[in-house]
FIKOL-930264 format. One record per residue (C-alpha): residue in one letter; residue number from 0; x, y negated, z. Coordinates in steps of 0.25 Angstrom, whole numbers. Example, Ala and Ser with C-alpha at 12.3 -4.5 7.8 and 13.67 -1.06 7.14 Angstrom:
// residues 2
R resn resi     x     y     z
R    A    0    49    18    31
R    S    1    55     4    29
//
This chain:
// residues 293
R resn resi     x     y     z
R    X    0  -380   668   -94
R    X    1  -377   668  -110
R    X    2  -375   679  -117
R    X    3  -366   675  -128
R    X    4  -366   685  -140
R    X    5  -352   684  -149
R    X    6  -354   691  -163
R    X    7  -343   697  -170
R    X    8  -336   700  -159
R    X    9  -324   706  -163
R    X   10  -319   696  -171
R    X   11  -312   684  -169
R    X   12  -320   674  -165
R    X   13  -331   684  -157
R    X   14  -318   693  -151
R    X   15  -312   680  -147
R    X   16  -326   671  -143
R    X   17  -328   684  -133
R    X   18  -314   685  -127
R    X   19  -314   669  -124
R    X   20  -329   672  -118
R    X   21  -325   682  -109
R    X   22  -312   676  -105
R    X   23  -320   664  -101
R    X   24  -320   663   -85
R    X   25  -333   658   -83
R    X   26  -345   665   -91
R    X   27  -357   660   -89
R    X   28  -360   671  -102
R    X   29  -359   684  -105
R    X   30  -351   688  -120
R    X   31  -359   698  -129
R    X   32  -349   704  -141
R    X   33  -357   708  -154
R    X   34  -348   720  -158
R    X   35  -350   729  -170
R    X   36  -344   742  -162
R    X   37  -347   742  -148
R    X   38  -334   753  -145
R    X   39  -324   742  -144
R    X   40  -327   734  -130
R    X   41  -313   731  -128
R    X   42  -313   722  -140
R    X   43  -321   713  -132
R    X   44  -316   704  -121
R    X   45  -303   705  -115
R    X   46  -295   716  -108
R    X   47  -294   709   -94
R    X   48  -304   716   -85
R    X   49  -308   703   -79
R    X   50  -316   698   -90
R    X   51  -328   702   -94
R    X   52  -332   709  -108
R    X   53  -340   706  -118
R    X   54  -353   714  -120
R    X   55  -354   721  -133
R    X   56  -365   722  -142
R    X   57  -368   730  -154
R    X   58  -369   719  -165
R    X   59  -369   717  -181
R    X   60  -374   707  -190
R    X   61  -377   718  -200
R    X   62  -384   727  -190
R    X   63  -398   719  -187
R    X   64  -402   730  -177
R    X   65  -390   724  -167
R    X   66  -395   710  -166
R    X   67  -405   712  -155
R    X   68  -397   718  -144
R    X   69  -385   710  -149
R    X   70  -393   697  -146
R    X   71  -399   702  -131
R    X   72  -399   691  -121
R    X   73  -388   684  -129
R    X   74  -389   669  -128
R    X   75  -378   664  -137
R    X   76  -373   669  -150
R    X   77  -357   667  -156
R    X   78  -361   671  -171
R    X   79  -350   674  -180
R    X   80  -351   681  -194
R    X   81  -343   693  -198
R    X   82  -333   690  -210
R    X   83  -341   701  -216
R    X   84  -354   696  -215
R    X   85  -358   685  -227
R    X   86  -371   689  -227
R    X   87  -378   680  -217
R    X   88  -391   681  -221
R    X   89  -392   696  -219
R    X   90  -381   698  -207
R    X   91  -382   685  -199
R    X   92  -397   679  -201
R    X   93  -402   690  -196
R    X   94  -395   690  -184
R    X   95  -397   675  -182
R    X   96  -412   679  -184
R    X   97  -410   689  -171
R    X   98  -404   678  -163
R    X   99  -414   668  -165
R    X  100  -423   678  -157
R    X  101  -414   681  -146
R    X  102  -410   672  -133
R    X  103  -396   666  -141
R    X  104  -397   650  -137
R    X  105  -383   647  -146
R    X  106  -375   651  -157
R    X  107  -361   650  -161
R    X  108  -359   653  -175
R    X  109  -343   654  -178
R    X  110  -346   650  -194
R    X  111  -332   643  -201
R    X  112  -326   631  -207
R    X  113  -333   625  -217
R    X  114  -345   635  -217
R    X  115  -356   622  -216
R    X  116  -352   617  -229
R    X  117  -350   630  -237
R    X  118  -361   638  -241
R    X  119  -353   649  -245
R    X  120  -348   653  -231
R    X  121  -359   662  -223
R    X  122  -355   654  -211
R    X  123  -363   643  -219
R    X  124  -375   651  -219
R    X  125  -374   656  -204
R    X  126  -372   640  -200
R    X  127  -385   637  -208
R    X  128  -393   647  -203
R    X  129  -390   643  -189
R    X  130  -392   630  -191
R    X  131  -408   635  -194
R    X  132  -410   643  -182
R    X  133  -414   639  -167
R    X  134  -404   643  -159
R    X  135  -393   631  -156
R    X  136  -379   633  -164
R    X  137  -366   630  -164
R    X  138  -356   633  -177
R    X  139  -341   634  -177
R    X  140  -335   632  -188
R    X  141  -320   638  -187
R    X  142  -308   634  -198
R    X  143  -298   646  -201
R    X  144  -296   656  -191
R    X  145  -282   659  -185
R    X  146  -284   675  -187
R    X  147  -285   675  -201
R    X  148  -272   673  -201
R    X  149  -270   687  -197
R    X  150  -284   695  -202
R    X  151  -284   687  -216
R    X  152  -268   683  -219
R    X  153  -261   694  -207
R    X  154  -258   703  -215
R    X  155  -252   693  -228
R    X  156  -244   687  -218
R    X  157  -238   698  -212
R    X  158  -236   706  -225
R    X  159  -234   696  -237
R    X  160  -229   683  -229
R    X  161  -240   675  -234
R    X  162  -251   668  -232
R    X  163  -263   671  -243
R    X  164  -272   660  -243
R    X  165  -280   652  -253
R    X  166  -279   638  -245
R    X  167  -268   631  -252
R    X  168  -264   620  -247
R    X  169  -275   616  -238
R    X  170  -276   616  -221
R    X  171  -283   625  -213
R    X  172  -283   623  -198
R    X  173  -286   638  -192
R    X  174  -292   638  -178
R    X  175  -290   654  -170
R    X  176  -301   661  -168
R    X  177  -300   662  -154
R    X  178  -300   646  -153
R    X  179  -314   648  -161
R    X  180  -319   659  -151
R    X  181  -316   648  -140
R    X  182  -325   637  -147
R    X  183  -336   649  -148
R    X  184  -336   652  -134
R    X  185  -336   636  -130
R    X  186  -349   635  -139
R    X  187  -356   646  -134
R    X  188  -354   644  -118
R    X  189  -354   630  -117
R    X  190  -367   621  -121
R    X  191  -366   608  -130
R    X  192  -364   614  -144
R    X  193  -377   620  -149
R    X  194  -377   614  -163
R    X  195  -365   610  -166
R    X  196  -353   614  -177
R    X  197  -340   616  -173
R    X  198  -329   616  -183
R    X  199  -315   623  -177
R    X  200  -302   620  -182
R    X  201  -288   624  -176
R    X  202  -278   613  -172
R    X  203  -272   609  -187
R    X  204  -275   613  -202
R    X  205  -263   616  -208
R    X  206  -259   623  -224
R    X  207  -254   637  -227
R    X  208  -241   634  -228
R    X  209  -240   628  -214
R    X  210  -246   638  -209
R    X  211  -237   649  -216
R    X  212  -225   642  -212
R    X  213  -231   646  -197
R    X  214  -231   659  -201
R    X  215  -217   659  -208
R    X  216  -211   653  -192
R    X  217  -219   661  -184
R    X  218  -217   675  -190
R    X  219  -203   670  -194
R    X  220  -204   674  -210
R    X  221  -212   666  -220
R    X  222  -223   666  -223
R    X  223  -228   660  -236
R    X  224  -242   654  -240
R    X  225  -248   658  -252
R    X  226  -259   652  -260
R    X  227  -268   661  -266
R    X  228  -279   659  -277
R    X  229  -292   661  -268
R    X  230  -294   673  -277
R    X  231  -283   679  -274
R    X  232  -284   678  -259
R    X  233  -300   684  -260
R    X  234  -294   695  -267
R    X  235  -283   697  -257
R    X  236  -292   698  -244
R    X  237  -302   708  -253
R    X  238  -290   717  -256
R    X  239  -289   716  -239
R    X  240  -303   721  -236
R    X  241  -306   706  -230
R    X  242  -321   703  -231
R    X  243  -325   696  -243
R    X  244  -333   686  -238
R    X  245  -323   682  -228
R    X  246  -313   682  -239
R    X  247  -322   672  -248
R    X  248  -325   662  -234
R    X  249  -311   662  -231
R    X  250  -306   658  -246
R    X  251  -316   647  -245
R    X  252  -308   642  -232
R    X  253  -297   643  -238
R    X  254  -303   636  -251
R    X  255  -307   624  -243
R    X  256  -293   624  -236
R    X  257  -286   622  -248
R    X  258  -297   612  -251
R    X  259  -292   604  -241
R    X  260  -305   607  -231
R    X  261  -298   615  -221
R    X  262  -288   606  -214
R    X  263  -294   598  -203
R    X  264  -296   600  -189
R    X  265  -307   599  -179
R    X  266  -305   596  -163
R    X  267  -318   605  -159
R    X  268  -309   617  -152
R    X  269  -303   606  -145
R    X  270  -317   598  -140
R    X  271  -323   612  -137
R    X  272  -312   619  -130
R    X  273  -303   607  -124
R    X  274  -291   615  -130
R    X  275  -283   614  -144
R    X  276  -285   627  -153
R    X  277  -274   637  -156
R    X  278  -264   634  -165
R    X  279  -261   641  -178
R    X  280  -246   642  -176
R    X  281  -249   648  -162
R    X  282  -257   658  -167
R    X  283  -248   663  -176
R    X  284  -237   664  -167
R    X  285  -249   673  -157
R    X  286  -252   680  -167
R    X  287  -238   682  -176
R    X  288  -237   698  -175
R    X  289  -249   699  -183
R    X  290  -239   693  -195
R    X  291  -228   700  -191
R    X  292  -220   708  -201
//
């Protein structure tokens, strides 16, 4: 049986790779969630009795002395680096160096759009660094999450009517987090994938002011889009206590959106999964209170 470990665990993609795990009705695995603060078991997995919870671990990137027992028995690894984390060389390596001592037979690296081509991003230097190790690899390379529409632009929306994004006229095409968790979990229980690179889009690239006006008819009020300087919106998310490094990867999407690299769309949700990807207009409308006056 596999031992799948999920790092960050808590957050979008781990939280929703481990509910879409354990919800799954035959496991053939058993789900190992890397946790920073072992008191909060009910984070994990779902409320239902019936399905089965995750184990927790004790782990941080930043804390060596947690990699070994983290790693026990553990077979298959969904790697995915913190937004706070840019330093790779001293908080991932490391890590990486650990697993390629211990029984992990597959990685699955949730790295981001783009990150092949620019050195800049520290996904870049996690792809290259797994590409030199022994262990087979699969890289995913997700395009614009859904949720940072709520934990980046929520509170803009809801308070200032707008969006605040450096893109101008140039398409995105976002893909939910929870479609991404899906792929994940494909990856790591079914075989065939081991050194491949998956690039995830959602169902169509669209502009901000499309995407506004979606806002403006589902909320029922409008909702503007505005066009920063990339200065300005760097600033902003500072003045928000957003992690820098984050804010700088994000203005480069946002860069290459306006550049006209963002707007295509890939068909690999669909030939993993058999099923289309959640829209963003259906998203909105599930997630509409969040923007709510």
């Amino acid at each position: 049986m596999d031992k799948i470990l999920i790092t960050g665990a808590t957050g979008n993609i781990g939280l929703s790779t481990v509910r879409y795990l354990l919800n799954q009705k035959e496991q053939d695995y058993q789900v190992v969630a890397a946790v920073r603060n072992l008191n909060h078991p009910d984070i994990i997995g779902d409320d239902n009795e019936k399905i089965p919870k995750a184990q927790l671990v004790k782990f941080e990137f930043d804390e060596p002395a947690t990699y070994k027992a983290a790693l026990k028995g553990v077979t298959k690894l969904l790697l995915i680096r913190p937004n706070q984390v840019s330093d790779v060389s001293k908080h991932i390596f490391p890590f990486l160096d650990q697993v390629e001592k211990s029984e992990v037979k597959h990685i699955v690296f949730v790295s981001i759009v783009g990150a092949e081509r620019n050195r800049v991003f520290a996904n870049h230097r996690i792809e290259t660094h797994l590409k030199k190790m022994k262990i087979p690899h699969t890289i995913v390379r997700p395009s614009l999450y859904m949720q940072n529409l709520i934990t980046l632009h929520g509170a803009e929306i809801r308070l200032h009517d707008h969006l605040y994004i450096p893109a101008g006229a140039g398409m995105v095409n976002y893909i939910d987090a929870r479609d991404v968790a899906q792929v994940a979990a494909e990856l790591l229980t079914k075989p065939g994938h081991e050194g491949k690179e998956y690039e995830i889009t959602g169902q169509e690239p669209m502009d901000f002011y499309k995407i506004a006006g979606m806002f403006t008819n589902e909320l029922g009020r409008e909702i503007k889009y505005a066009r920063p300087l990339t200065i300005k919106f760097i600033r902003q998310k500072m003045g928000e206590k957003k992690h820098l490094p984050f804010i700088v990867t994000l203005s480069l999407l946002y860069g290459a959106a306006r550049n006209g690299k963002m707007g295509h769309t890939s068909t690999v949700f669909k030939e993993i999964t058999g099923s289309e990807p959640r829209s963003l207009a259906d998203f909105i409308h599930e997630y509409r209170k969040v923007w709510e006056k």
